[in-house]
PyMOL Python script that loads the backbone (N, CA, C, O; Angstrom):
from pymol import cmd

cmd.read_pdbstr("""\
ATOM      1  N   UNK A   1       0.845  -1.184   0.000  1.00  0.00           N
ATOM      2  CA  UNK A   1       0.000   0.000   0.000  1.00  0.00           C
ATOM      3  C   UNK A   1       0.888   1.244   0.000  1.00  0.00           C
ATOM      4  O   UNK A   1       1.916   1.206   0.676  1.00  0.00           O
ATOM      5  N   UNK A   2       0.614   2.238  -0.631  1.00  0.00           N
ATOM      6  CA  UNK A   2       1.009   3.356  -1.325  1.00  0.00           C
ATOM      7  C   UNK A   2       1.291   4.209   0.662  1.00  0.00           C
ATOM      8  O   UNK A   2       0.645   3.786   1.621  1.00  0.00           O
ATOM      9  N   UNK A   3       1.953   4.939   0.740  1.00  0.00           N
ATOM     10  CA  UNK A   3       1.934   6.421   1.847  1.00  0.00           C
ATOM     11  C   UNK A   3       2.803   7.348   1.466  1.00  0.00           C
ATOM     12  O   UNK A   3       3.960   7.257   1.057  1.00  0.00           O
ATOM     13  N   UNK A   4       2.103   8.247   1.651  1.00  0.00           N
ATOM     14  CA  UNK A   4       2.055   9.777   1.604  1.00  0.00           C
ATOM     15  C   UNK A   4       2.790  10.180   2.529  1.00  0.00           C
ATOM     16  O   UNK A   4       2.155  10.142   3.583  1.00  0.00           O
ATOM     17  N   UNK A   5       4.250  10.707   2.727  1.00  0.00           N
ATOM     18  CA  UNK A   5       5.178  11.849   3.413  1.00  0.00           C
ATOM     19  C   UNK A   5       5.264  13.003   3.414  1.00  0.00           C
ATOM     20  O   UNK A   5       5.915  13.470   2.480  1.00  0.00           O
ATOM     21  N   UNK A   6       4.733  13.879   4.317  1.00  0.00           N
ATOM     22  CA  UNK A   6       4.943  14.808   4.090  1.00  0.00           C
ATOM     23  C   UNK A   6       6.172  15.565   4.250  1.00  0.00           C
ATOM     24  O   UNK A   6       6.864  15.355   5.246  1.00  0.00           O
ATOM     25  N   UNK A   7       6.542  16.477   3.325  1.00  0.00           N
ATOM     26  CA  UNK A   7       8.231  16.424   3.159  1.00  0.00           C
ATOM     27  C   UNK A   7       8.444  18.412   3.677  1.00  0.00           C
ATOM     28  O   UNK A   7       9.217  18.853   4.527  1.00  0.00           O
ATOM     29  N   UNK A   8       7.581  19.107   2.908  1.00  0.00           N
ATOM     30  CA  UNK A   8       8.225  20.271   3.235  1.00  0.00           C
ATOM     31  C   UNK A   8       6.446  21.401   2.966  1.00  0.00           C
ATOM     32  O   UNK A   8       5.538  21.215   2.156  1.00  0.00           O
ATOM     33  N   UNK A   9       6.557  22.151   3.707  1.00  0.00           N
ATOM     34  CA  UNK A   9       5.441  23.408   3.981  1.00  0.00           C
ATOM     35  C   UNK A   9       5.626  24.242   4.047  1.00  0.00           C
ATOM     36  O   UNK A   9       6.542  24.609   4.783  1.00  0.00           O
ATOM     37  N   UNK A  10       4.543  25.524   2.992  1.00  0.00           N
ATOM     38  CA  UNK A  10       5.008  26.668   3.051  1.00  0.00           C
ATOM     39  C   UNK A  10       4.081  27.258   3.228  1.00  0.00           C
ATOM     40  O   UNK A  10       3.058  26.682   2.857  1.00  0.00           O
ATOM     41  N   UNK A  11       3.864  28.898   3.961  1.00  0.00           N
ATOM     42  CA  UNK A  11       2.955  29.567   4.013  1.00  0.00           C
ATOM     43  C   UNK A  11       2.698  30.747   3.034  1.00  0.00           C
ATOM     44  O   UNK A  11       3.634  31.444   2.642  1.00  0.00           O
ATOM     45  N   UNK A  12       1.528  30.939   2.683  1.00  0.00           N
ATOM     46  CA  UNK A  12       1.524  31.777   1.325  1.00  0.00           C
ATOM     47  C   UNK A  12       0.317  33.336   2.314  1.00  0.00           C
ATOM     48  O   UNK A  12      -0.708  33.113   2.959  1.00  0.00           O
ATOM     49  N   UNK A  13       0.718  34.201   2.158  1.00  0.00           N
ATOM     50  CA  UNK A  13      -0.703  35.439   2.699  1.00  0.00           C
ATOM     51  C   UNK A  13      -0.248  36.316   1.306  1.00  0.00           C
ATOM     52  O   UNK A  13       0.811  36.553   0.725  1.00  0.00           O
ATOM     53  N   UNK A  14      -1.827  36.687   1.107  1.00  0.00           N
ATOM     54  CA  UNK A  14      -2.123  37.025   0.388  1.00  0.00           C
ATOM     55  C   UNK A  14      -2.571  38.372   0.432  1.00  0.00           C
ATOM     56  O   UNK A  14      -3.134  38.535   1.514  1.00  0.00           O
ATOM     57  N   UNK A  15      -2.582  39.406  -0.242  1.00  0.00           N
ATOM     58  CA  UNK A  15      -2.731  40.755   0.433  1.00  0.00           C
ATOM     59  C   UNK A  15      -3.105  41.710  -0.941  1.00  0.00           C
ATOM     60  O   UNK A  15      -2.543  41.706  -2.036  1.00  0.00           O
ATOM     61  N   UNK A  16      -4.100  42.412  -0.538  1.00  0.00           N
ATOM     62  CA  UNK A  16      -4.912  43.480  -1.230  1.00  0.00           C
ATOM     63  C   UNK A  16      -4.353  44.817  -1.529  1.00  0.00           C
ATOM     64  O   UNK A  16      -4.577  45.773  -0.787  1.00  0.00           O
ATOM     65  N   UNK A  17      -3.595  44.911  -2.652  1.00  0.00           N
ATOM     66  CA  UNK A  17      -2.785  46.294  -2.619  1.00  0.00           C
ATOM     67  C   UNK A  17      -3.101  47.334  -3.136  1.00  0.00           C
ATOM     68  O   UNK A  17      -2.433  48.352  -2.957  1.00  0.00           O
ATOM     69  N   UNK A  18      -4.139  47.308  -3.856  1.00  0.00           N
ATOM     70  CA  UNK A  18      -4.712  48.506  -4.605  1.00  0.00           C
ATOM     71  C   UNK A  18      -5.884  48.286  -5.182  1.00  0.00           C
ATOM     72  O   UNK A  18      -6.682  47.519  -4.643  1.00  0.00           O
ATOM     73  N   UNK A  19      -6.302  49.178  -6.853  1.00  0.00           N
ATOM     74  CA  UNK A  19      -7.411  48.963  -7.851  1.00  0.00           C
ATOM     75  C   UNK A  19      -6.589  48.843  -8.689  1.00  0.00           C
ATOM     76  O   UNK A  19      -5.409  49.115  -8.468  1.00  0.00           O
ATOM     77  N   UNK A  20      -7.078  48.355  -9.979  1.00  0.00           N
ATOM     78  CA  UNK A  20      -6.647  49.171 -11.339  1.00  0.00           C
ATOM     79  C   UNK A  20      -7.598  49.792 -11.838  1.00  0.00           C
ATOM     80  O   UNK A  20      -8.688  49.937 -11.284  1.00  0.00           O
ATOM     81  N   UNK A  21      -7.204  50.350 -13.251  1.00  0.00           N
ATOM     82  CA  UNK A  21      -8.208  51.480 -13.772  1.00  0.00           C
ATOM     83  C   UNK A  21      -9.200  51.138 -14.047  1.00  0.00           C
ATOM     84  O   UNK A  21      -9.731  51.986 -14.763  1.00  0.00           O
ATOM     85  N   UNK A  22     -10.160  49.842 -13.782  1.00  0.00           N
ATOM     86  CA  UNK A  22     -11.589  49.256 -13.957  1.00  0.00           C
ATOM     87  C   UNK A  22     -11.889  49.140 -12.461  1.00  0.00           C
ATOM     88  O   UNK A  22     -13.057  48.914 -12.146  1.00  0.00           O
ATOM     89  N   UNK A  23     -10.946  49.273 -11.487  1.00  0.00           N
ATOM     90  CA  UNK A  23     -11.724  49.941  -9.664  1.00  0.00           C
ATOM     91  C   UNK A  23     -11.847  48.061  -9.320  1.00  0.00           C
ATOM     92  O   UNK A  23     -12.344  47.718  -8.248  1.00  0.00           O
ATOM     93  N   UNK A  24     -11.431  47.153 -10.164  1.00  0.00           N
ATOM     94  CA  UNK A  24     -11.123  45.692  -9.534  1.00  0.00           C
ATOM     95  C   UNK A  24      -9.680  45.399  -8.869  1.00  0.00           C
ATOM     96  O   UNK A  24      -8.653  45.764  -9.442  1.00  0.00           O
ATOM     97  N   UNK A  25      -9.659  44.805  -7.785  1.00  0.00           N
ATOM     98  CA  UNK A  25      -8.901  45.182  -6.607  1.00  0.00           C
ATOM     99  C   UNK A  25      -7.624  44.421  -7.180  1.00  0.00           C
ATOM    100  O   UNK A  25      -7.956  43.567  -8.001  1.00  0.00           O
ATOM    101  N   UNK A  26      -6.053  44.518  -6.933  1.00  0.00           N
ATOM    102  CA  UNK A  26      -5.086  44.030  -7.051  1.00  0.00           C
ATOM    103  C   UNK A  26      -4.192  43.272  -6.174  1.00  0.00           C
ATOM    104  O   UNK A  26      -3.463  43.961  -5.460  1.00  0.00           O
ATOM    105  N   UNK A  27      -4.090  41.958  -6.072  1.00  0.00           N
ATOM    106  CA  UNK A  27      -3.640  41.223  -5.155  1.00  0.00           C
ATOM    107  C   UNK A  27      -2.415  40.874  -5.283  1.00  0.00           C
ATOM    108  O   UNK A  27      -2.014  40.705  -6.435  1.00  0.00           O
ATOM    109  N   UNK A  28      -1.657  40.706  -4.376  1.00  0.00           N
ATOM    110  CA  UNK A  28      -0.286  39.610  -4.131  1.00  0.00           C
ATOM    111  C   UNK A  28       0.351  39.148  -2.691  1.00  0.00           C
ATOM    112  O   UNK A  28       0.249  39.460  -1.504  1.00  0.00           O
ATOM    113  N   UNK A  29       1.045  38.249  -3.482  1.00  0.00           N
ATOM    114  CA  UNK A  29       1.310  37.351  -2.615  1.00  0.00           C
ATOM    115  C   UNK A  29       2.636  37.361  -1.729  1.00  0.00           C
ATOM    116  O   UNK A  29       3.587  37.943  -2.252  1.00  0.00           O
ATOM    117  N   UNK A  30       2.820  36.871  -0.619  1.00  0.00           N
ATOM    118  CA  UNK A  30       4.147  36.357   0.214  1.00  0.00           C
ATOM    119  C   UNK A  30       4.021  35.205   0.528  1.00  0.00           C
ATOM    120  O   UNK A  30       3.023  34.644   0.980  1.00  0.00           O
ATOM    121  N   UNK A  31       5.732  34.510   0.148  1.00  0.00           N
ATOM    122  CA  UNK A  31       5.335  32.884   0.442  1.00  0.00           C
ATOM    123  C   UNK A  31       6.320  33.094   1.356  1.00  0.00           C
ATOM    124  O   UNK A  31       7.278  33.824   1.099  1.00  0.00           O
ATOM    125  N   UNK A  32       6.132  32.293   2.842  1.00  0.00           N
ATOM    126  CA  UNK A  32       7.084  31.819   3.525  1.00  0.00           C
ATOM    127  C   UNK A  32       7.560  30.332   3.619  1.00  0.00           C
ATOM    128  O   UNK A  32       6.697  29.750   4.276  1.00  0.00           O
ATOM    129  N   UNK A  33       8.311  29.663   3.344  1.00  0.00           N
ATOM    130  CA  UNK A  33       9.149  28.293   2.948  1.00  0.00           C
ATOM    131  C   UNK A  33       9.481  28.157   4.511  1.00  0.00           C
ATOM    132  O   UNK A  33       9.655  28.942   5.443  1.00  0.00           O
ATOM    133  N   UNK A  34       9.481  26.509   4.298  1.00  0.00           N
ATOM    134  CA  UNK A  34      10.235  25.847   5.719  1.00  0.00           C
ATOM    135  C   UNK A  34       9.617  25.992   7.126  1.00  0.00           C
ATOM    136  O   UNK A  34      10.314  26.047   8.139  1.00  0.00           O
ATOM    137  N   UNK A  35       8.100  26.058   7.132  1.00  0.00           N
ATOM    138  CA  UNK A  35       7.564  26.296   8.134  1.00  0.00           C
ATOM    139  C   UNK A  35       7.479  24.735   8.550  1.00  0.00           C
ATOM    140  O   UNK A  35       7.451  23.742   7.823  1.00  0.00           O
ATOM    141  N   UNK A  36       7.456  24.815   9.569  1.00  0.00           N
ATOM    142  CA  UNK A  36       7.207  23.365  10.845  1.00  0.00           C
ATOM    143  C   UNK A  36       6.100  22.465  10.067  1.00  0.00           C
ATOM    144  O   UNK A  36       4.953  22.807   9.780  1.00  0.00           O
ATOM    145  N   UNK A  37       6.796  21.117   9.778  1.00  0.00           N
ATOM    146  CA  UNK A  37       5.791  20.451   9.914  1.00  0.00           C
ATOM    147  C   UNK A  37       4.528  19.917  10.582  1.00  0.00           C
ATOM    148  O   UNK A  37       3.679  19.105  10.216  1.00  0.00           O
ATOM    149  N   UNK A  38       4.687  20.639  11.673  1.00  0.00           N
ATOM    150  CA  UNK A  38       4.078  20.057  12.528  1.00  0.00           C
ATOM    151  C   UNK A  38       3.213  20.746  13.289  1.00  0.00           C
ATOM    152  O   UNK A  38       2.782  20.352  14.373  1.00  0.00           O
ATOM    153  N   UNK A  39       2.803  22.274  12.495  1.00  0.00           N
ATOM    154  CA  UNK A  39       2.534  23.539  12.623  1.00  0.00           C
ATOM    155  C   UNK A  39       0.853  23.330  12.686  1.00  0.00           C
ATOM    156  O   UNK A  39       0.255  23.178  11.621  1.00  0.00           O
ATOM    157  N   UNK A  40       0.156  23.326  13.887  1.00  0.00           N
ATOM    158  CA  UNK A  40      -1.294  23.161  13.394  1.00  0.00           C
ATOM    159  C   UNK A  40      -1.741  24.584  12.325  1.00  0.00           C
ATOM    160  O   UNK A  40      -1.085  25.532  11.893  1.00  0.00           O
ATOM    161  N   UNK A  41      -3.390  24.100  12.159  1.00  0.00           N
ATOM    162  CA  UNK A  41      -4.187  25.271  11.440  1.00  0.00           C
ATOM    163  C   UNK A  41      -4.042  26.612  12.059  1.00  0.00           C
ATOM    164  O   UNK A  41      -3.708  27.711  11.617  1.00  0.00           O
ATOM    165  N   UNK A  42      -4.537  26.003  13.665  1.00  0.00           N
ATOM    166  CA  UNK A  42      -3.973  27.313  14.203  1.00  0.00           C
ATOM    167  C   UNK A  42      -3.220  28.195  14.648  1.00  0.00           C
ATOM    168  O   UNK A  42      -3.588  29.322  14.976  1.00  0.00           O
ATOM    169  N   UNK A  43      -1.828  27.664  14.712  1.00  0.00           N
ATOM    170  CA  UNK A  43      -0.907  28.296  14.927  1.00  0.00           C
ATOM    171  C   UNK A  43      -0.032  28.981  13.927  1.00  0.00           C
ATOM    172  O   UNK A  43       0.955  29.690  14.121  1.00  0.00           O
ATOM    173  N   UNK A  44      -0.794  28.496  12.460  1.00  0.00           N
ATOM    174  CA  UNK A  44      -0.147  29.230  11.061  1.00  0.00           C
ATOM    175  C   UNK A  44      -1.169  30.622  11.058  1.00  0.00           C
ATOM    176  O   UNK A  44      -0.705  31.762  11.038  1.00  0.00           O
ATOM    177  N   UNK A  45      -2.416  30.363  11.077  1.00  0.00           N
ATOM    178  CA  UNK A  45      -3.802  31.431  11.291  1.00  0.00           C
ATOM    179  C   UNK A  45      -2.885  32.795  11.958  1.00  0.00           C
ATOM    180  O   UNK A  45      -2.691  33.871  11.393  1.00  0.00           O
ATOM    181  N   UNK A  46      -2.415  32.385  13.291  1.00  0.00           N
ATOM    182  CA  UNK A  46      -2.013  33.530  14.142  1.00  0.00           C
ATOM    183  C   UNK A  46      -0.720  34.119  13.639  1.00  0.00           C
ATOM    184  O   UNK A  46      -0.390  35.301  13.542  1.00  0.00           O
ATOM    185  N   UNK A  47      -0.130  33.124  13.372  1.00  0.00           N
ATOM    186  CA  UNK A  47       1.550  33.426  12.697  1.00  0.00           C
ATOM    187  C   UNK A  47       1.420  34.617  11.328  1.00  0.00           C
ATOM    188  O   UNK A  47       2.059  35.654  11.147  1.00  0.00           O
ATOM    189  N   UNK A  48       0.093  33.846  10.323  1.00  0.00           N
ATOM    190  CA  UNK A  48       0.050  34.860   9.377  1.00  0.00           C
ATOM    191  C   UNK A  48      -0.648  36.600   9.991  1.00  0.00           C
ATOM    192  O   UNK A  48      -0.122  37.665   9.670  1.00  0.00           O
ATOM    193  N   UNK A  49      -1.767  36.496  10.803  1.00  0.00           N
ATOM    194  CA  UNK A  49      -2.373  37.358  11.381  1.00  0.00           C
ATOM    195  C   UNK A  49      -1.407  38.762  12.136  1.00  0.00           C
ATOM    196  O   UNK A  49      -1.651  39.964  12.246  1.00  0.00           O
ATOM    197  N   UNK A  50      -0.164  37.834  12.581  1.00  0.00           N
ATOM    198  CA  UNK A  50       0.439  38.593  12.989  1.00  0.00           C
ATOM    199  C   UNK A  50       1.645  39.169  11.928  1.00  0.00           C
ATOM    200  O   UNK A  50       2.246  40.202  12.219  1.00  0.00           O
ATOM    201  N   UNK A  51       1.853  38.662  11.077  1.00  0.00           N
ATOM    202  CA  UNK A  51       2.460  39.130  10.377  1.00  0.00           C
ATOM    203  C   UNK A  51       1.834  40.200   9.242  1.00  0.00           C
ATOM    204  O   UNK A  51       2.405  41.248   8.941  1.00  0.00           O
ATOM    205  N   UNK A  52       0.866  39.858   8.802  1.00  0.00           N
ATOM    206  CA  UNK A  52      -0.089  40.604   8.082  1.00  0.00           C
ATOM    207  C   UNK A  52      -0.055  41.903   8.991  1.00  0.00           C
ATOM    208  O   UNK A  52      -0.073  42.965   8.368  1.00  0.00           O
ATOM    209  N   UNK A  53      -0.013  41.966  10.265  1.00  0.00           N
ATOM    210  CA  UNK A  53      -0.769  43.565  11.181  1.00  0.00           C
ATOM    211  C   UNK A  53       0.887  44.390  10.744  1.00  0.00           C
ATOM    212  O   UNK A  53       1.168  45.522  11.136  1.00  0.00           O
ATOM    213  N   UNK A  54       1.717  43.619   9.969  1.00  0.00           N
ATOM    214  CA  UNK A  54       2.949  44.316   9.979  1.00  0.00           C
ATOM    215  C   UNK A  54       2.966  45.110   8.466  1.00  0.00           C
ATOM    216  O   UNK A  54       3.965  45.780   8.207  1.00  0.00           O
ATOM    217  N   UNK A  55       2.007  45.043   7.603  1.00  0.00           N
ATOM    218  CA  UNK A  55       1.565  45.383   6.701  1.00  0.00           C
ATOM    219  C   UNK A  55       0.910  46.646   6.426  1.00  0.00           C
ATOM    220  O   UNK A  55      -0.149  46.929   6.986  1.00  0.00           O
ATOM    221  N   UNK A  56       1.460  47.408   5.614  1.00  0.00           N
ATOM    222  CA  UNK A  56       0.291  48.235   5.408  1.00  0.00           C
ATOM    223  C   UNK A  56      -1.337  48.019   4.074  1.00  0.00           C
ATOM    224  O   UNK A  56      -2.231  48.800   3.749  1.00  0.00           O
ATOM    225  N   UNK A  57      -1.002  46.530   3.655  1.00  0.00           N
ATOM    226  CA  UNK A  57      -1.846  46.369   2.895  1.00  0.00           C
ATOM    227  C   UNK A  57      -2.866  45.242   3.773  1.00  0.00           C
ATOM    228  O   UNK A  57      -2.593  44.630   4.806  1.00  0.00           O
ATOM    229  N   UNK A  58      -4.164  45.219   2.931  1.00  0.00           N
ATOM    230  CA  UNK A  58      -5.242  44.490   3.704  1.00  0.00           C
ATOM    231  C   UNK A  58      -4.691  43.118   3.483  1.00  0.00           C
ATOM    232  O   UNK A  58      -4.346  42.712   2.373  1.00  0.00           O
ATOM    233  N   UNK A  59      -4.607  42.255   4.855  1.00  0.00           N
ATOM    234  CA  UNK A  59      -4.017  40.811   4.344  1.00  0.00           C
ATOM    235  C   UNK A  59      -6.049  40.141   3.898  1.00  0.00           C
ATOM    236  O   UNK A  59      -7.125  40.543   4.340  1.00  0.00           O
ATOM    237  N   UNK A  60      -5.855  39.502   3.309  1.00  0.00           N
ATOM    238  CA  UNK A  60      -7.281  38.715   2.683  1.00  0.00           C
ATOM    239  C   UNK A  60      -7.132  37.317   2.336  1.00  0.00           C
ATOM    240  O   UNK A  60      -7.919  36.859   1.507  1.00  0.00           O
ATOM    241  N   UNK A  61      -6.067  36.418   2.941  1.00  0.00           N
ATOM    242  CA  UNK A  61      -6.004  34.797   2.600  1.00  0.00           C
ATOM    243  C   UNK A  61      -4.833  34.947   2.823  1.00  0.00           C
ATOM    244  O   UNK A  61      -3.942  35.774   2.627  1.00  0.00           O
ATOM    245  N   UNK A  62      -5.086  33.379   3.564  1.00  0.00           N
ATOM    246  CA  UNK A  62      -4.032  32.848   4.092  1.00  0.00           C
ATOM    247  C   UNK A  62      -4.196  31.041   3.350  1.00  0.00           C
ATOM    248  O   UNK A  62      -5.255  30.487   3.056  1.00  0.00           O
ATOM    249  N   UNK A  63      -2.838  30.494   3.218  1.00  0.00           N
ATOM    250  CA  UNK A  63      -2.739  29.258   2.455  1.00  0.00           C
ATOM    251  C   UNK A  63      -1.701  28.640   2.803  1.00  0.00           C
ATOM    252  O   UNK A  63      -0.631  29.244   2.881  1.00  0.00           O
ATOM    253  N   UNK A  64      -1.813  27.181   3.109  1.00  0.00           N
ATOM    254  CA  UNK A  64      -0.892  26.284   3.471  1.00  0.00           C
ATOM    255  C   UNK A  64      -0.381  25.269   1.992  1.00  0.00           C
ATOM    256  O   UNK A  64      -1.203  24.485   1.517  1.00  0.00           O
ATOM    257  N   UNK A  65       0.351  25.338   1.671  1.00  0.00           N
ATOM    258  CA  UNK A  65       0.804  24.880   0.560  1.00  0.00           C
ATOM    259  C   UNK A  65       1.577  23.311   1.065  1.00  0.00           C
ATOM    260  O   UNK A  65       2.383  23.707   1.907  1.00  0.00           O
ATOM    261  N   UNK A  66       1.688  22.238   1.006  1.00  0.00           N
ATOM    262  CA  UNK A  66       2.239  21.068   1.313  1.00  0.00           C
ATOM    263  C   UNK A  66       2.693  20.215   0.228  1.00  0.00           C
ATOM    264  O   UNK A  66       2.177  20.236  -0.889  1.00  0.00           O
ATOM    265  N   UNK A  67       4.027  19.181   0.689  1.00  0.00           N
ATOM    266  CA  UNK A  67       4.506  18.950  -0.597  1.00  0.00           C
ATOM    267  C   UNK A  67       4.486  17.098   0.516  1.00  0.00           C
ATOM    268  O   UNK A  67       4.558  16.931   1.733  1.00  0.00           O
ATOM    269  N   UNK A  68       4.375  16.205  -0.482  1.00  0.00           N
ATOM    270  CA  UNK A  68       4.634  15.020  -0.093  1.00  0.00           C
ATOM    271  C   UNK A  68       5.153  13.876  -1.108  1.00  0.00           C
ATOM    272  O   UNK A  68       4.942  13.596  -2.288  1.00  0.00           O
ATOM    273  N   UNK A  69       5.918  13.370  -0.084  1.00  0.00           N
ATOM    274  CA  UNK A  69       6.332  12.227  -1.008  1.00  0.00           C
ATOM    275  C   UNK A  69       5.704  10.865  -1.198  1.00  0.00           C
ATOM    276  O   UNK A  69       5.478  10.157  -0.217  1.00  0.00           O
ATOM    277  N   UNK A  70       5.473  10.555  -2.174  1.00  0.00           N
ATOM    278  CA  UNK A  70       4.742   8.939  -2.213  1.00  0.00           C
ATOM    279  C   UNK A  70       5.506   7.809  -2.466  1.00  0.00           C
ATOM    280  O   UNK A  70       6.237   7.712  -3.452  1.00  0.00           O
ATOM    281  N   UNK A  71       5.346   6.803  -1.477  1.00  0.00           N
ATOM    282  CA  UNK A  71       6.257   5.844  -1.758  1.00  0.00           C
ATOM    283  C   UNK A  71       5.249   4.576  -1.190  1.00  0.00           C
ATOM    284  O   UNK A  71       4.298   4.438  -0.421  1.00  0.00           O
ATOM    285  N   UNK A  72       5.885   3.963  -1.859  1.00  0.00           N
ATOM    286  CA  UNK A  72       5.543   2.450  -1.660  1.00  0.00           C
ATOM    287  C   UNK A  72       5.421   1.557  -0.400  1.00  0.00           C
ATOM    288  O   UNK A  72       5.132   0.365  -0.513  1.00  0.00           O
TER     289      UNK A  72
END
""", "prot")
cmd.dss("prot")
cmd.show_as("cartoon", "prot")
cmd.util.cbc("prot")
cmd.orient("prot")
């Protein structure tokens, strides 16, 4: 039977920086690499929350990105 490793996690926030000239809002991103495997939901939630208040743009999503290995 096949299992799934999880090998490496990154955190992605996402943040609201402006309009363009049609007044639809402009987004981007920050990825942070090498976060803890072992990092619950909620302790990434607060990690981004607090990093976002360091922002002067609106943070609007937060994303856990995960990479795994499959092996046999």
């Amino acid at each position: 039977m096949a299992e799934a490793i999880l090998t490496k996690s990154s955190l992605v926030l996402s943040y609201e920086t402006g309009f363009n000239e049609k007044g639809e809002p402009i987004y981007k991103g920050k990825s942070y690499s090498n976060i803890k495997l072992e990092a619950t939901a909620d302790q990434l939630f607060q990690a981004a929350n607090a990093l976002g208040g360091l922002s002067l743009n609106t943070l609007v999503g937060v994303d856990r990105n995960d990479s795994f290995e499959i092996i046999a």
